[in-house]
C-alpha positions as CSV (number, residue, x, y, z in Angstrom):
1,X,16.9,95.1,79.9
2,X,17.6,94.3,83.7
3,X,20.5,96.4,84.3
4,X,22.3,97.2,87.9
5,X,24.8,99.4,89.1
6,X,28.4,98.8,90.7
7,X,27.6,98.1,93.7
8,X,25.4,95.1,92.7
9,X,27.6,94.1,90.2
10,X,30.5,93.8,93.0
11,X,28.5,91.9,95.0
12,X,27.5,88.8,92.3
13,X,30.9,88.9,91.5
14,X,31.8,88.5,95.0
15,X,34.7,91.3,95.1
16,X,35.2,95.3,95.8
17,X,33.7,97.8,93.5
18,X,37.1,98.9,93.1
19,X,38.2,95.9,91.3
20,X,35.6,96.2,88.7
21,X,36.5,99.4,87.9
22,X,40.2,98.5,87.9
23,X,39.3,95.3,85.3
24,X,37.5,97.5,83.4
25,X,40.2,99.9,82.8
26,X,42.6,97.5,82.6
27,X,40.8,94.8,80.4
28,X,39.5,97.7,78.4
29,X,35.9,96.3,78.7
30,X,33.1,98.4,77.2
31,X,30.7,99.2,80.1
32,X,28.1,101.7,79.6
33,X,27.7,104.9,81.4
34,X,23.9,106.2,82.1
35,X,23.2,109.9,81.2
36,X,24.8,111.2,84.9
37,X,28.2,109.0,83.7
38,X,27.6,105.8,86.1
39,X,28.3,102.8,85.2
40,X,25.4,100.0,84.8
41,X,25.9,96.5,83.8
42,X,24.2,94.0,82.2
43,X,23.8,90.2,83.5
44,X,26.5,89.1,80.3
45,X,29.0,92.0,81.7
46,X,28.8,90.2,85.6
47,X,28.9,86.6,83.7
48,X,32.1,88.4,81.9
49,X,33.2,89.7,85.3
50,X,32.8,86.1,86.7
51,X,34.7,84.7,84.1
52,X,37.7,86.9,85.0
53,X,37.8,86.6,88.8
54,X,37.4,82.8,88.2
55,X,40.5,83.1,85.8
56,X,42.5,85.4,88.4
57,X,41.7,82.6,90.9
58,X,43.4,80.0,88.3
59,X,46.8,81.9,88.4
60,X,46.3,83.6,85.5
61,X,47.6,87.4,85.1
62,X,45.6,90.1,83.6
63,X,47.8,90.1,80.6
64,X,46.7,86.8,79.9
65,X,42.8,87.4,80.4
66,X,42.9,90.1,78.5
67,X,44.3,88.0,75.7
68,X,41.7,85.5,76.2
69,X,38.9,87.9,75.7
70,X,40.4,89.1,72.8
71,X,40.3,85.6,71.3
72,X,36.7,85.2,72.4
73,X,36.0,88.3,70.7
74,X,37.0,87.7,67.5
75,X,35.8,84.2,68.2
76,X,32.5,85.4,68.8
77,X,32.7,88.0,66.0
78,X,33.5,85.2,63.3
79,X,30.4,83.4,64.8
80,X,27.8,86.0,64.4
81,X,29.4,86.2,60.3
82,X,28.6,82.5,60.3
83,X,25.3,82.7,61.9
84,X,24.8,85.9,59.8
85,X,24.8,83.8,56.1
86,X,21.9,81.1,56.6
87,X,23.0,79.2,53.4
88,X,25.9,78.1,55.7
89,X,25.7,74.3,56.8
90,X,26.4,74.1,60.4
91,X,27.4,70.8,61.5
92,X,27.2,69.0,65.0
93,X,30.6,69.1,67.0
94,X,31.8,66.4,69.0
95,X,33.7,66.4,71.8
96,X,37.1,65.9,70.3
97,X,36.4,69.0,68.2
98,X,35.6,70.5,70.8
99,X,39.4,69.7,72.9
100,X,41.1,70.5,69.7
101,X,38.9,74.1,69.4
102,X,40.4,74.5,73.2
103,X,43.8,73.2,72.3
104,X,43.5,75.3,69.4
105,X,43.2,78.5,71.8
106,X,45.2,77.7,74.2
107,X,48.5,77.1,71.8
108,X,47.3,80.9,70.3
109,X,47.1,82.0,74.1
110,X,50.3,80.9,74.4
111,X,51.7,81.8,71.0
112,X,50.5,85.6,71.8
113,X,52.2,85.8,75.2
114,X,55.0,84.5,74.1
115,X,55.4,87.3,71.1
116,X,54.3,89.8,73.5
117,X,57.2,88.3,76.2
118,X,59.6,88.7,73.0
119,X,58.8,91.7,72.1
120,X,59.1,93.3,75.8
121,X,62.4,91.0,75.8
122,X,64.3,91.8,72.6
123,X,63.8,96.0,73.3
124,X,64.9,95.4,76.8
125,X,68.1,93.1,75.1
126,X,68.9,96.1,72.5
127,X,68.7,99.0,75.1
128,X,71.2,97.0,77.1
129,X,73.3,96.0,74.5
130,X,73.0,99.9,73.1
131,X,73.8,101.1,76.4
132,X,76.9,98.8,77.0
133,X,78.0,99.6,73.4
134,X,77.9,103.3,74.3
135,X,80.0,102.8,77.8
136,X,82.4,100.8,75.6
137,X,83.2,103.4,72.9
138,X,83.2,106.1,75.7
139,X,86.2,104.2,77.3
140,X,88.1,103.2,74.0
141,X,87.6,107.2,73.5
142,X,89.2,108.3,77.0
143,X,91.9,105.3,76.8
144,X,92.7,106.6,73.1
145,X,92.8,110.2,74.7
146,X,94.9,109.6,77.7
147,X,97.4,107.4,74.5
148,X,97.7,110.6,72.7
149,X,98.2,112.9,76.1
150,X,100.9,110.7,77.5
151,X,102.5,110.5,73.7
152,X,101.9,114.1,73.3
153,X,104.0,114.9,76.8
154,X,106.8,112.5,75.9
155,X,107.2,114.4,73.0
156,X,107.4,117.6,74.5
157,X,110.2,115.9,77.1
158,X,112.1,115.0,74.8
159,X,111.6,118.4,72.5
160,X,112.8,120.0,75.8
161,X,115.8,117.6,76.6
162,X,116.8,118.2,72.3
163,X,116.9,122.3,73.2
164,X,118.5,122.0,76.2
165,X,121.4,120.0,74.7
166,X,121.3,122.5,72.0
167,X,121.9,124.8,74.4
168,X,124.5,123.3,76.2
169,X,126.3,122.7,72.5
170,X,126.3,126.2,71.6
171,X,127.7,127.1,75.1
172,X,130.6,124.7,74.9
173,X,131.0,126.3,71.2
174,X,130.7,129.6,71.8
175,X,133.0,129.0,75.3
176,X,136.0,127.9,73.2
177,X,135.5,130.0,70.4
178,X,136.4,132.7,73.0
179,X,138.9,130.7,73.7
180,X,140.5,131.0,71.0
181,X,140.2,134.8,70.1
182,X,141.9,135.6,73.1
């Protein structure tokens, strides 16, 4: 097996060593480690490598590659259990099959982005909505608290204003019943 390290790998790609190591981590794609722990690759991991830098130069995000090998994964998985059973008929495809098998992966593409945009989306929508519910009932709280404070003091004014014309009764009273025992 003709294998080569990053270095050459970078080079048929046509990008930074750096890069391939960042795809790598990134793409979580398995690349084998030699006995010392350096990475060698294969001619299928620089095709696979090619494949991404070509989709990167289309527009596409890593999000979205990584998706797409995903699909080929499986794909490819599904077609060595095919391949695997040799009672199997395997018939010729034409080229419409072959535009609805791309149509096909491109609406699941799509469909899994969009779940995955959701997803990020509707726990984005629910911490906001949770936080804004929280700042809500904190000021309801302090509103209904400064309610009861200013209730709470007009009651003591008017406690205060009941005693002191209490008082004032019982002074008038008390003045003219002196009054009259002298």
């Amino acid at each position: 097996m003709n294998t080569m390290l990053i270095s050459d790998a970078a080079k048929e790609v046509h990008v930074e060593n750096h890069v391939l190591r960042y795809w790598e981590e990134e793409l979580r794609l398995p690349i084998k480690r030699n006995e010392m722990g350096h990475r060698y690759y294969t001619a299928s991991d620089v095709e696979r490598f090619k494949k991404i830098k070509n989709m990167k130069e289309q527009g596409l995000q890593l999000k979205a590659i990584k998706t797409v090998l995903q699909a080929e994964l499986s794909e490819g998985e599904e077609q060595k259990e095919v391949h695997c059973e040799p009672e199997l008929a395997i018939s010729i495809v034409d080229s419409r099959d072959l535009k609805e098998e791309k149509t096909k992966k491109l609406q699941w593409l799509l469909q899994q982005l969009f779940m995955d945009t959701l997803e990020k989306n509707n726990i984005q929508l629910c911490n906001e909505i949770k936080e804004t519910i929280l700042k809500e009932l904190d000021y309801q709280f302090r509103m209904q608290e400064e309610r009861e404070e200013a209730r709470d003091r007009k009651q003591e004014v008017r406690t205060e204003e009941y005693y002191k014309k209490m008082d004032e009764l019982l002074r008038v009273k008390t003045k003219k019943k002196r009054h009259f025992i002298f």
